[in-house]
N, C-alpha and C positions, 0 to 999 in steps of 0.2 A: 399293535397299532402301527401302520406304516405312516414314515413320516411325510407332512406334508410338500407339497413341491409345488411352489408357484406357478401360473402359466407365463409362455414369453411371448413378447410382445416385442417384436425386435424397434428398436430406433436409431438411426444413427444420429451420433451429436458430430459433427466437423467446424475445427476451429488450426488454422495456420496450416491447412492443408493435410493435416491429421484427423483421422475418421477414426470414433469406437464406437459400439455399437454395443449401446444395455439394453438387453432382453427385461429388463425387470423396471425399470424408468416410470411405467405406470400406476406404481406403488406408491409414489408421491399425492395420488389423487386422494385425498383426506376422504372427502364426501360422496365418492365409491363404494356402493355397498359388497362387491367382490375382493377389493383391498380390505374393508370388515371383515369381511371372511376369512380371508388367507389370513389376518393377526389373529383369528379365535381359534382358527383351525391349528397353529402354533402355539398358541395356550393352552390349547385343549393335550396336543401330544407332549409339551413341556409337562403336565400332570401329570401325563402317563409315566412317559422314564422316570419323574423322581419321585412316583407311586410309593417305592419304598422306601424313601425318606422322609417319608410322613410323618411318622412316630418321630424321629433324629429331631426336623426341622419343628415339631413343637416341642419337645425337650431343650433347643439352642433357645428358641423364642422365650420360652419361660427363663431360662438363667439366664439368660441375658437383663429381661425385665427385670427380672426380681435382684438385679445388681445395683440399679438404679432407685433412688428415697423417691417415693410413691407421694408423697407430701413436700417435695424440696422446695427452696425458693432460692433468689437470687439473693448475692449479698447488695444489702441495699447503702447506697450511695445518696448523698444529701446535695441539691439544688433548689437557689429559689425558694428558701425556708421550708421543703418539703423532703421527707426522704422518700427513694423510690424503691421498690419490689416486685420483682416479679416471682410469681410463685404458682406452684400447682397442689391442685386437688387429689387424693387419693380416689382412681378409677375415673379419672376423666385423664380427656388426653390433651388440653390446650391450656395456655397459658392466663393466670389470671393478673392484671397489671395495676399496682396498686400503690397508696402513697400515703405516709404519715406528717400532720404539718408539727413540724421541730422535733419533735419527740419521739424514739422512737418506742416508747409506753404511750405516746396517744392512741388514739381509735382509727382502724385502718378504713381508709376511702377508697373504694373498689372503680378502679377511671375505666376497666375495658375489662370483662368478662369475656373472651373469644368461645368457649363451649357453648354461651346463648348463642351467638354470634353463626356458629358451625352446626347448629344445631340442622338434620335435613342434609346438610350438604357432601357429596364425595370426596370433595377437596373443600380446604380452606386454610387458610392463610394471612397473617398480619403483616404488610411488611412495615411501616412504621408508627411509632407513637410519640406524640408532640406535644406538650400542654404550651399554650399564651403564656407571655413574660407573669400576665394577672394572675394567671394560677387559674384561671376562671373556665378555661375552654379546653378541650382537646381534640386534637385533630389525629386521624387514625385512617388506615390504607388496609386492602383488603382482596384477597383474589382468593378468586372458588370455580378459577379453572386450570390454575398451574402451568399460565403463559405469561408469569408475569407479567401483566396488564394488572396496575392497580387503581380500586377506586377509592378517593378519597373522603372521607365525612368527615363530619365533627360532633360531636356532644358537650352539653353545657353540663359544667361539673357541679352548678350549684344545686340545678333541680333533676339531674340523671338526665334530661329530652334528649335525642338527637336531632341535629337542626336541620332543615330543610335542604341546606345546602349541599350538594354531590357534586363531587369533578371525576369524569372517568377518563380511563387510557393515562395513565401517571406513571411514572416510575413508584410512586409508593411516601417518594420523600416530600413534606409539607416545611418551609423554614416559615418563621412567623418573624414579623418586624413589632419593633419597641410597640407600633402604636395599639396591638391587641385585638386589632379589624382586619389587617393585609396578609396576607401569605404569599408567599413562592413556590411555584413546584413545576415540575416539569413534565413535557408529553410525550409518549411516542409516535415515528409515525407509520405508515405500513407494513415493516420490514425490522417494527420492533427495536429500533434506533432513538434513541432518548436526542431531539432536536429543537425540540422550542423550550423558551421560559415564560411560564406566564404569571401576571399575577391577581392573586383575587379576593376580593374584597366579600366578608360575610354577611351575610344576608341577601346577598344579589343572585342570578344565574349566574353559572359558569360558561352559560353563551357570553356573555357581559364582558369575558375577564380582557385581562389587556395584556397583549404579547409583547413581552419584554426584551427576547432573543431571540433569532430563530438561526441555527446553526445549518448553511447551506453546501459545506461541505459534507459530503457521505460519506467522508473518513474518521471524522469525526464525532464523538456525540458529547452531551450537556448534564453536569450534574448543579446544584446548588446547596448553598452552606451557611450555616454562619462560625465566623471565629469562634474561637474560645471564649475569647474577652466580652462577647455578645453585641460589640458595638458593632460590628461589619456583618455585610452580607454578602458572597461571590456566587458568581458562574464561574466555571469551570469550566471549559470547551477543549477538550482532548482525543488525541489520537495516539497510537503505540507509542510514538517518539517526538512527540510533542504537545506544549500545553499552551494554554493562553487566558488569561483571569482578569474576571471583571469586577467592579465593588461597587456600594456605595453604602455610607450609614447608615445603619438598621435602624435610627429613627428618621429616616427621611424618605420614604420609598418614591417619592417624586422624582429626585434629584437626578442629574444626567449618571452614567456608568464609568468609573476610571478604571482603561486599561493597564495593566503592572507594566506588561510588556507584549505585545504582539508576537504571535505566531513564527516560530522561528523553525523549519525541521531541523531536527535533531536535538532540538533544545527542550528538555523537556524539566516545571517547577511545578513546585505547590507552595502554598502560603499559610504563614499562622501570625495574629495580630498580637503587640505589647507594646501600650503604651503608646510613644508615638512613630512606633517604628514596623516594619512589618519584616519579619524572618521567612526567609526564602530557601527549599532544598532543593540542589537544582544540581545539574550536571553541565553546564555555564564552562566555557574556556575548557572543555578537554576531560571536565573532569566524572571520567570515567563512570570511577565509584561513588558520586554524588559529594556536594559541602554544602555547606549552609554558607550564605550571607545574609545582607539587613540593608534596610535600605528607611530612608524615610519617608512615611506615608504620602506628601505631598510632594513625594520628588524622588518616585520609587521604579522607574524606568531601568533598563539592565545596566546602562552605561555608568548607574549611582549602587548599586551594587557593591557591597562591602565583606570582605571576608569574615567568615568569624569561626566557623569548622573548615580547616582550608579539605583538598581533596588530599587522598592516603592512596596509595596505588595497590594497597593487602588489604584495607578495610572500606568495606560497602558501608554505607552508611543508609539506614534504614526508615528513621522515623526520629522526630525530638519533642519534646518536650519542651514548653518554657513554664515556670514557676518565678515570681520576684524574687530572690535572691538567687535561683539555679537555674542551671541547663542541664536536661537529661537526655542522653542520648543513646538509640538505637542500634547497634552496629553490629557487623556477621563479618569475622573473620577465621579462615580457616574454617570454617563453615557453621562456626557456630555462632549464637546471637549470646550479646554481650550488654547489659545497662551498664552504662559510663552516670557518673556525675560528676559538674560540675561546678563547684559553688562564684558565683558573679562577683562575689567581693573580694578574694581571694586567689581564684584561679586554682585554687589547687582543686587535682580531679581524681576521681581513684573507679574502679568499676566494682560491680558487686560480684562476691563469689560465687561460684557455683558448679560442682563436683562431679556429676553424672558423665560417662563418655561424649555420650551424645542425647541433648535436651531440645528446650527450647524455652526461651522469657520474652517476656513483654511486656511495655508501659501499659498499665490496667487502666482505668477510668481516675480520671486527675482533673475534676471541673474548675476546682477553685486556682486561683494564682497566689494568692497571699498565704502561703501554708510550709511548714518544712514539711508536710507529711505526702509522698511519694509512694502510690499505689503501682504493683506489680505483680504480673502472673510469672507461674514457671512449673514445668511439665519435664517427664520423661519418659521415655518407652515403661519405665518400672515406676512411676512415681506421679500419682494421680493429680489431675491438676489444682493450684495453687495459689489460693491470691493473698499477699503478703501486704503490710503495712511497712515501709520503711522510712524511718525519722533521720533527713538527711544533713539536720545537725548534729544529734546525738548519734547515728549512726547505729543504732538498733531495729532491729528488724520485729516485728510481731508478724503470727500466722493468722487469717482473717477467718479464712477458709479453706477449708481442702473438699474436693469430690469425695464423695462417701461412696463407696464400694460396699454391697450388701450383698450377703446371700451365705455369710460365714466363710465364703474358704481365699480368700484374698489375701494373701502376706507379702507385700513388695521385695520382701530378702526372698521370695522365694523363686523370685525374675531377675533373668541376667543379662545385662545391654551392653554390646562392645560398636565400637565404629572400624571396619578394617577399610583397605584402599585396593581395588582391582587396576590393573594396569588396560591400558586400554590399548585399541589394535592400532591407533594412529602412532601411539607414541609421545603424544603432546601432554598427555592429561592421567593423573589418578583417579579411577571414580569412584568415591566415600559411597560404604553402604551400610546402616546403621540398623543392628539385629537384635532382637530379644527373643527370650527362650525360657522355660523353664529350667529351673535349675538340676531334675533330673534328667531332662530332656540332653541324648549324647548324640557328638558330632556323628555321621555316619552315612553310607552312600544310600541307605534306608531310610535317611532321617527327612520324613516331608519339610519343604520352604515353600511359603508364599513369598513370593518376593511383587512387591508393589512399585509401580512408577506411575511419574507424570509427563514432567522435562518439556514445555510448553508457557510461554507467556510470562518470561520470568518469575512464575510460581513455584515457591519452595515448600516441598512438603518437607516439615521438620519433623525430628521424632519427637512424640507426642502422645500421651497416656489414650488405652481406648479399653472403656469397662466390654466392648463387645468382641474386642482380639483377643479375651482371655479366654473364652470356647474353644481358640483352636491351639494357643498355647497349653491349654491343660489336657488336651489331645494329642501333645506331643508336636506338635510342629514351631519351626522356626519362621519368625516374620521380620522379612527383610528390608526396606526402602533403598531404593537404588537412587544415588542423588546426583543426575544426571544431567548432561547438558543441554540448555535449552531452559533451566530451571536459573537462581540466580546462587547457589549454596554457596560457588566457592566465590559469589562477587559477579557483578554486571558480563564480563566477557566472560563468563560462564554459560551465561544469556546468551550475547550477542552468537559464539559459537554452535548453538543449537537452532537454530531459527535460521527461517530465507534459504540460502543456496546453500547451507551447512545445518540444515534440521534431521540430515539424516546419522550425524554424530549421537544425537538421540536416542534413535534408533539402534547403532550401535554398542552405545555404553551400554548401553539395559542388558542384550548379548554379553556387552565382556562382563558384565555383573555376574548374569547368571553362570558362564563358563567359568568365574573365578571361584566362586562358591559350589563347583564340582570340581573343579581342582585341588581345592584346599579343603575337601575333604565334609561340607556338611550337610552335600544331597548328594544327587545322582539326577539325569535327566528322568529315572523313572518317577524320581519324587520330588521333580520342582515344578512350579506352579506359576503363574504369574497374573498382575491382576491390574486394571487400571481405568477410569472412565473420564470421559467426554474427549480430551483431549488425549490421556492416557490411555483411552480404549484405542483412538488411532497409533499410539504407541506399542499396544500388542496384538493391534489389526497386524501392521509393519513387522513387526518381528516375526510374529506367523507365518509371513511369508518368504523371511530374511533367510531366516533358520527354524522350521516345523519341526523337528526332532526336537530339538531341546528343553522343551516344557511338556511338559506329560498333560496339564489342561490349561488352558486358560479363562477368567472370566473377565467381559468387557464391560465394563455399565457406559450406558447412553453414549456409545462409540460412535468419534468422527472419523469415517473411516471411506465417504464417497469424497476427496478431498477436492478432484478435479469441479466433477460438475457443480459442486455447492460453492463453489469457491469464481465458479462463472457465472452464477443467480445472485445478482443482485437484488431481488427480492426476499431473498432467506434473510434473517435477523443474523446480523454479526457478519457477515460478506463483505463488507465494501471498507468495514471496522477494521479487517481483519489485513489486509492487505502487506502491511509492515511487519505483520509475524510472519506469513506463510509466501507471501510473494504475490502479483496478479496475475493470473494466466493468461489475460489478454497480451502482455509479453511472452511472446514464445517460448524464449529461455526458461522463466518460471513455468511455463506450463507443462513444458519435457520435466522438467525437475519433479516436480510433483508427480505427474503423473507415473515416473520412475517409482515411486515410493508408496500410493494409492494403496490402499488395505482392497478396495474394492477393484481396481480396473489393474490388480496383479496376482488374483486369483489365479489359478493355476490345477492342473489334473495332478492333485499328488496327496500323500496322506498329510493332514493334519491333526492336531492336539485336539483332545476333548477340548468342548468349547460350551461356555455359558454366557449368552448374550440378550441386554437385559434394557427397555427403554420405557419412554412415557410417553402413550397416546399424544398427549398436549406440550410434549417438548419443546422451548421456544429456543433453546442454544443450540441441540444434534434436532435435527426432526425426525420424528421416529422412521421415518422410508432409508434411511441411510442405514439403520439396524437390520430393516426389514429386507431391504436390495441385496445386503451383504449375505444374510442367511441364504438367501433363494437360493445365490451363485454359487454360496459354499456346497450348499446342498445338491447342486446340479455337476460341478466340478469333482469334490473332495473323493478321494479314492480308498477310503479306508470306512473301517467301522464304530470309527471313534462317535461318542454321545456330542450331538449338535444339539441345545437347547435353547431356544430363543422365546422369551417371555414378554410381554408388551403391557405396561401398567395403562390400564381402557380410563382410568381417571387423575393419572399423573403427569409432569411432567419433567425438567430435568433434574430435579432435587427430589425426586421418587412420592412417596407417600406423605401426606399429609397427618399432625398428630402425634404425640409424643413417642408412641410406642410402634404406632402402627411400620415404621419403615424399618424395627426390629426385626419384621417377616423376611423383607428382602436380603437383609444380613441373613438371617436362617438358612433361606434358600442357599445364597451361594457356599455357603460354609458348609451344608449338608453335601451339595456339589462336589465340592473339594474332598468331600471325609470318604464320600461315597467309591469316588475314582482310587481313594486311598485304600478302598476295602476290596477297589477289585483287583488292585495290585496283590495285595496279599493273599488273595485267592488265586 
């Protein structure tokens, strides 16, 4: 089967007196039945090449599922005299949401069935669930096309109805005030930008509601919340590198809005309430790595601002905690994440242990304030995740739960996790890359690595258990994380270094990663691999281009990789948002820069790496024509006979498959992928 090849449509785009010219621009037309075409017609020959991993890709699919408790539930957590659970059914693939009042021997109360719910539908999706302070209502969000567009309902939990009431185009989140009638939520608006607050009162239309914010900067967009303590409600109007918060008492939804502090660039906070004071993490006067202050509710402006975590120039400071008698706190230093306590009556603070090379922890769900008791997760490349009970006066630890690993052949001693450091080509920086392997599995120039990246938006992939990386561990290969800049691992100027007019250090490190890990002996370019999507997929869009020898395949999920022109459409979801990560091109300067760097407008006639490139119909973050533009070109360009597969999910969108199990496939595929190219090597 010969593979398909777009037709070209030439167009030129010129901006600052620079002309490119995409032959493939018309792929963007969604409602094109020839753009239809050309993604079925790449479905259809995606089938073909991986014909023979038919048999592999349901083999991976079945162990993988069957690794996972077919009956599992969540550990349930107590609010509002109710406990809560989420749990699933054996052969169904959605979550059932459910609640015990005090006890957990009462009779369980089923609030949200989503398998009724998805019954019929290709996609489906909850994004949130809300019960009235009364216990009485719940309020629930819901998309069944995978654009993030949700719609909002409710159900009365005395008699099961759902009520008349609908609000559509939402982000998903519903905050409810004291009085059990009002809600908050928020809308998008063309371009997929969360910019108004509105709020609404039940029983009425949602023509009715009354708009409470409307955020008219497009750099910006709106989330809403309430405190911990339940007395407050905020907006939240944020940009990359700034914040600005609104409140007013969750029994008063009348009342006028008090700002903390105005909009300051560079200044960027959030807030948690106690008592009469509100705690603030903020990067305020320089400081870098983020502290916390406190301020008083009625006189909470920056200039009353009070230290109480000052700023550390080695430790990020992450996230806190407040409890009545303690302070917990968040912290990555040297790149790893750290719970600190601190007890408020004494000051004395001490962290909790924790042994693994390279892990990761976190403050788990902690509703109540009045407790010494201190819930915690903790993960590692060997060590499935974890959620602990920790009593932070007695200082004993209980195990709550752990992920169950099923399928009989899973022994944690039998995986071995090291973190080493690659030297990088600038000279400024070591880059941490954090590997697991089986324990027969030997170093070797034969030895397959996937090596994974992100290095975007100050997001840290930490190392982290994953029952579906054990297919390719017990196949022998090593799985690397490259912790790169651009990401926040080693701390904020981690960040700041990866981004804007230095995001090509990014791109970079990932190189000296992979070059350090054939130096040091535990692949070869014939058998390293590399893998990364949305933002990551632009990361080995980039490298592709940087250096095409060095990776024997690559696979890209839901890769941004057209950076220029998307990055000029104001109309795409996330564009105008984005500005403070990537740069705006309507400055020249930024638009040379990018454009230098573009996965798509730096194609080139020469060989490249097997490639597996993988997106969603209904993508609202990459749009699918940016996967789709990329292949054409490769395919028109590429000089070599390397396998180009590019697969297009016709009902997904950037979080792939809808359903527990179902987005197991997609793992299948790429991992057959990988094993595949592994098999032609050895042939």
């Amino acid at each position: 089967m010969k593979a398909p090849q777009a037709k070209k449509i030439e167009k030129t785009l010129e901006i600052h007196g620079d002309k490119r010219v995409d032959n493939y621009f018309w792929l963007n037309e969604r409602e094109n039945p020839e753009v239809t075409k050309y993604l079925e017609e790449e479905n259809a020959y995606a089938e073909f090449v991986m014909k023979d991993t038919e048999t592999l890709q349901e083999e991976l699919f079945e162990e993988m599922k069957a690794r996972y408790k077919k009956d599992d539930e969540s550990l349930p957590y107590f609010f509002n005299e109710y406990w809560y659970i989420v749990r699933y059914e054996e052969g169904k693939e959605y979550p059932i949401f459910c609640r015990k009042y005090k006890s957990l021997d009462n009779e369980e109360e089923i609030i949200l069935d989503v398998n009724i719910l998805a019954e019929g539908e290709d996609y489906f999706e909850v994004g949130g669930v809300s019960v009235a302070p009364n216990n009485e209502i719940a309020s629930f969000s819901s998309d069944n096309v995978s654009r993030r567009i949700y719609t909002i309902n409710f159900k009365n939990l005395k008699t099961g109805e759902f009520l008349p009431d609908k609000i559509l185009n939402t982000t998903g989140k519903a905050v409810w005030a004291k009085d059990n009638e009002h809600v908050f939520y928020t809308r998008k608006d063309e371009s997929l930008r969360a910019f108004q607050v509105y709020r609404h009162k039940l029983g009425t239309d949602s023509s009715e509601d009354i708009l409470i914010f409307h955020e008219k900067d497009d750099t910006f967009d709106v989330t809403v919340f309430k405190t911990k303590s339940l007395e407050y409600i905020f907006i939240a109007s944020s940009s990359t590198i700034s914040d600005e918060h609104r409140f007013i008492p969750a029994d008063n939804v009348f009342t006028d809005w008090t700002i903390i502090q105005s909009r300051i660039e560079d200044l960027e906070y959030s807030v948690e309430h106690y008592e009469d004071e509100f705690y603030i993490i903020t990067n305020a006067d320089d400081a870098l790595n983020f502290k916390i202050v406190k301020a008083k509710i009625d006189n909470c402006g920056m200039e009353n601002w009070v230290d109480v975590i000052p700023h550390r120039e080695k430790v990020l400071l992450e996230g806190f905690e407040i409890f009545k008698n303690y302070l917990v706190l968040e912290e990555r230093e040297e790149g790893l994440l750290q719970i600190k306590i601190i007890d408020e009556k004494t000051q004395d603070s001490y962290y909790l242990p924790f042994s693994d090379p390279t892990y990761t922890a976190y403050i788990g769900v902690n509703l109540e304030f009045d407790t010494e008791i201190l819930r915690y997760g903790y993960t590692s490349l060997t060590q499935p995740s974890s959620t602990y009970e920790y009593d932070m006066k007695e200082k004993t630890t209980k195990l709550l739960k752990q992920q169950e690993v099923l399928g009989g052949k899973f022994v944690a001693e039998n995986y071995i996790s090291e973190r080493i450091w690659a030297d990088s080509r600038d000279g400024e920086a070591k880059v941490p890359i954090s590997l697991v392997y089986h324990k027969d599995t030997k170093k070797s120039a034969d030895t397959p690595v996937l090596l994974y990246g992100y290095g975007s938006y100050g997001h840290t992939v930490d190392a982290s258990f994953s029952n579906v990386r054990l297919s390719i561990l017990d196949r022998g290969f090593i799985y690397a994380i490259a912790h790169i800049r651009g990401g926040e691992y080693l701390g904020r100027e981690w960040y700041e270094d990866g981004k804007m007019l230095f995001k090509k250090n990014t791109f970079f490190d990932f190189i000296d990663a992979g070059k350090y890990l054939i130096k040091e002996n535990y692949t070869s370019s014939k058998h390293l691999y590399a893998m990364g999507g949305s933002a990551g997929g632009l990361l080995v869009g980039a490298v592709m281009n940087y250096d095409p020898a060095l990776f024997n395949g690559i696979v890209a999920q839901v890769p941004f990789v057209d950076v220029v022109s998307t990055m000029l459409d104001e109309t795409i979801p996330l564009t105008t948002g984005e500005y403070d990560e990537w740069g705006n091109p309507n400055d020249e300067e930024y638009y040379h820069y990018m454009k230098s760097y573009s996965p798509y407008d730096n194609i080139e006639a020469k060989d490249y790496p097997h490639t597996l490139i993988t997106t969603g119909l209904h993508d609202s973050q990459v749009q699918y024509w940016e996967p789709a533009k990329w292949t054409a070109k490769l395919r028109e360009l590429k000089t070599d006979d390397n396998l180009l597969v590019f697969k297009t999910d016709m009902s997904a969108g950037h979080g792939g498959a809808s359903g527990r199990f179902e987005s197991l496939k997609e793992d299948a595929l790429e991992y057959a992928f990988l094993l595949k190219l592994e098999k032609k090597k050895d042939e």
